[in-house]
N, C-alpha and C positions, 0 to 999 in steps of 0.2 A: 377403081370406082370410089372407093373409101378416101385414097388420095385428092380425089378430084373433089370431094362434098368438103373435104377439108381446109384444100385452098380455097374454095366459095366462100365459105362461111368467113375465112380468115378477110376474103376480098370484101365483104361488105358489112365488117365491122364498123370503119370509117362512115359508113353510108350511112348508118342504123343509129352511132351517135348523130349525124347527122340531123337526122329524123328527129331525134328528140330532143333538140333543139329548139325545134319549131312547135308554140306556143298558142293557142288562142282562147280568150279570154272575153266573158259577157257579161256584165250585170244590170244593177239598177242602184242608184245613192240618192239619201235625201239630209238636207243640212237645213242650217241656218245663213243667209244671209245677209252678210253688213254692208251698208252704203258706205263709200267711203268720199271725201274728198267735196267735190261740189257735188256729188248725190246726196250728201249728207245733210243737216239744218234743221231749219225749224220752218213753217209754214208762214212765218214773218220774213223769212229767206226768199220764199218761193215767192210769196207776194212782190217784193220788193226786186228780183230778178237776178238776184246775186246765184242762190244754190237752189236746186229740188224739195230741197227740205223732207227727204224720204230717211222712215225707218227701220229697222233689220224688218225681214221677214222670213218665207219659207223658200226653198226650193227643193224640185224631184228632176230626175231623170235617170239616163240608161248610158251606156258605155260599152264599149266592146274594143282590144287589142289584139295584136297578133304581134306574136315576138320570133325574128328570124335571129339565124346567125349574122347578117350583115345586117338588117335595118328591123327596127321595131314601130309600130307607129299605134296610134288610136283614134278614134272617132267618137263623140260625144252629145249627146244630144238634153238639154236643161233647160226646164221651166224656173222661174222665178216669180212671187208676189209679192208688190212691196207695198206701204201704204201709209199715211201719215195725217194726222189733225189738228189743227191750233187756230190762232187767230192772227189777224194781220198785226202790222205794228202800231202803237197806240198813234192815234190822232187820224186814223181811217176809217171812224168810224163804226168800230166795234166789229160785230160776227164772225162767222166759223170759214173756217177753208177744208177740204179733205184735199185728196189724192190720192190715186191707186194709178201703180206701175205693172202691167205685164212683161217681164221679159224673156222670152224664148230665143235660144242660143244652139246656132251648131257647133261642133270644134272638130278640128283634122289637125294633125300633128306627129311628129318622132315622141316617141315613148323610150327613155335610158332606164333600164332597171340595173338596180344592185349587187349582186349578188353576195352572201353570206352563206359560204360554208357550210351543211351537215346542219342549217338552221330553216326554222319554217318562215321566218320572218323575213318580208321582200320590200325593200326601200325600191320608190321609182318616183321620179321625176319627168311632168309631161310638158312639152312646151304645145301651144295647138292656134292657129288660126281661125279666130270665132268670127262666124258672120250673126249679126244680130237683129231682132225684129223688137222695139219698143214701144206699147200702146197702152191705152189707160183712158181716164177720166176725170175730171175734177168739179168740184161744185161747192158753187160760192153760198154763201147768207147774209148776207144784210150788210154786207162791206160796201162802203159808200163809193166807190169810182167802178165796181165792176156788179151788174145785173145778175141777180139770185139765178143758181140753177145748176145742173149738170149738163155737164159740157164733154165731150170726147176727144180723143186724143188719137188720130189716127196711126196706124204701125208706120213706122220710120223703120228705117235700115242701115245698118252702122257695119264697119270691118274694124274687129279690134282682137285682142291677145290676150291670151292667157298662160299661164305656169303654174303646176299643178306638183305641189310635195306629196309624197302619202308615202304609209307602212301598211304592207299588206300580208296577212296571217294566211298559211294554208293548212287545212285540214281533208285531204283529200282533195278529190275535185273539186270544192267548196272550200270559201275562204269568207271571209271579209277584211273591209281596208280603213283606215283614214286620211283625210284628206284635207289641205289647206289649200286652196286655190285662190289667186289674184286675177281679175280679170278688169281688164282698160278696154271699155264694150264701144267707144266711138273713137278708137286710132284713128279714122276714117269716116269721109262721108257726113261730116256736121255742116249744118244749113240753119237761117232762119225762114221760114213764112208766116206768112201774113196774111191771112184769111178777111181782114177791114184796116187798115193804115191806120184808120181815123178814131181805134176806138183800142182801148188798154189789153179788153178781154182777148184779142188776138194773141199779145203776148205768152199763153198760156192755152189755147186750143192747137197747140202743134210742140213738138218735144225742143223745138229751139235754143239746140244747144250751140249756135254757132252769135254771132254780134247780132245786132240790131242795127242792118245797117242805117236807119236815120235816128239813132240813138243819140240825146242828149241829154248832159248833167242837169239833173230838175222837169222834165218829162214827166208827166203824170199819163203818159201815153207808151211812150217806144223808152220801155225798163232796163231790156237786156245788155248793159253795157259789154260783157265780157264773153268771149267765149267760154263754154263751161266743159270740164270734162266729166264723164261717168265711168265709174271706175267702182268695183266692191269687194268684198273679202268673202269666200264659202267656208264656214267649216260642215267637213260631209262625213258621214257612214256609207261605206258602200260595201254590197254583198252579193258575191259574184262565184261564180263554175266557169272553171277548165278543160280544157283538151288539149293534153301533148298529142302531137302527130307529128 
């Protein structure tokens, strides 16, 4: 009998490392977010149709991984609020422009973690396919081609990517991490509409990040010459609990 508990135990030592292998992982991160690229500018950007003219702001969200021995992966979920003020470029007339950006983001993805030795500290690297929801507001004053007012921005939908650096500290089943993340939020899915042909403010009630198609140089109508990309830089805190199983 004693023989036999013997070889048992010896048979699912394999199994039991096995076991603790297997990783799952929950939190929540809140950072700063930078516009990067054509999100970037100034509100005489936006005007004129070149860039967004948006600047850093906040974002929150939640997280959750599972790490096996063959594949690791994670799932992500992130608010963002961007927003931005100035005035057009001289000879328009004077007044103010705002702008505010909603962004909320899913991400799915392989998760590579690091490992370090007899150390608490965990490098991982996340690559994830973001599907994104972009919506907002903008509101003109006394700019001479476009009618005073607030205006909306309805959610648009973009497929775009991200890559996610961080080091992550464990202290029991409780850790916390940090995080540099790039995200390119309309790899996919950019459009113009046009809500009146005949009139500028169209330009600017829809996220039209894609040409204008009856764009022309000197237009005081159809601005958007280029397509633009949106793309921004996270730095995050996040603070998360585990489960080996």
């Amino acid at each position: 009998m004693k023989k036999t508990l013997i070889i048992l135990l010896i048979a699912l030592i394999p199994f039991s490392i096995g076991l603790s292998q297997f990783r799952f992982e929950g939190g929540v991160e809140v950072g700063t977010t930078i516009p990067m690229g054509d999100y970037s500018g100034t509100m005489a950007d936006f005007y004129s149709g070149t860039k967004y003219g948006l600047s850093a702001g906040i974002n929150v969200g939640g997280f959750a991984s599972i790490t096996t021995p063959i594949l690791s992966g994670r799932v992500s979920l992130n608010y963002t609020s961007l927003k931005n003020d100035g005035t057009p470029p001289p000879g328009e007339g004077g007044g103010t422009i705002e702008l505010k950006h909603n962004i909320l983001t899913i991400g799915i993805g392989p998760q590579y973690n690091i490992p370090i030795p007899a150390s608490p500290i965990r490098p991982f690297v996340v690559a994830e396919l973001l599907i994104v929801s972009i919506s907002g507001e903008t509101t003109f004053k006394g700019t001479s081609s476009v009618p005073s007012g607030t205006y909306t921005i309805p959610s648009a939908t973009r497929l775009g990517f991200g890559i996610t650096g961080g080091l992550g500290y464990d202290f029991g089943q409780y850790g916390i991490s940090v995080q540099v993340k790039y995200n390119f939020l309309n790899l996919a899915g950019k459009e113009y509409k046009s809500d009146d042909q005949t009139k500028r403010i169209s330009s600017y009630t829809n996220l039209n990040d894609e040409k204008d198609p009856l764009y022309v140089s000197g237009s005081n109508i159809h601005i958007i010459g280029n397509s633009r990309n949106i793309s921004s830089l996270q730095l995050n805190l996040g603070f998360n609990f585990s489960l080996g199983l």
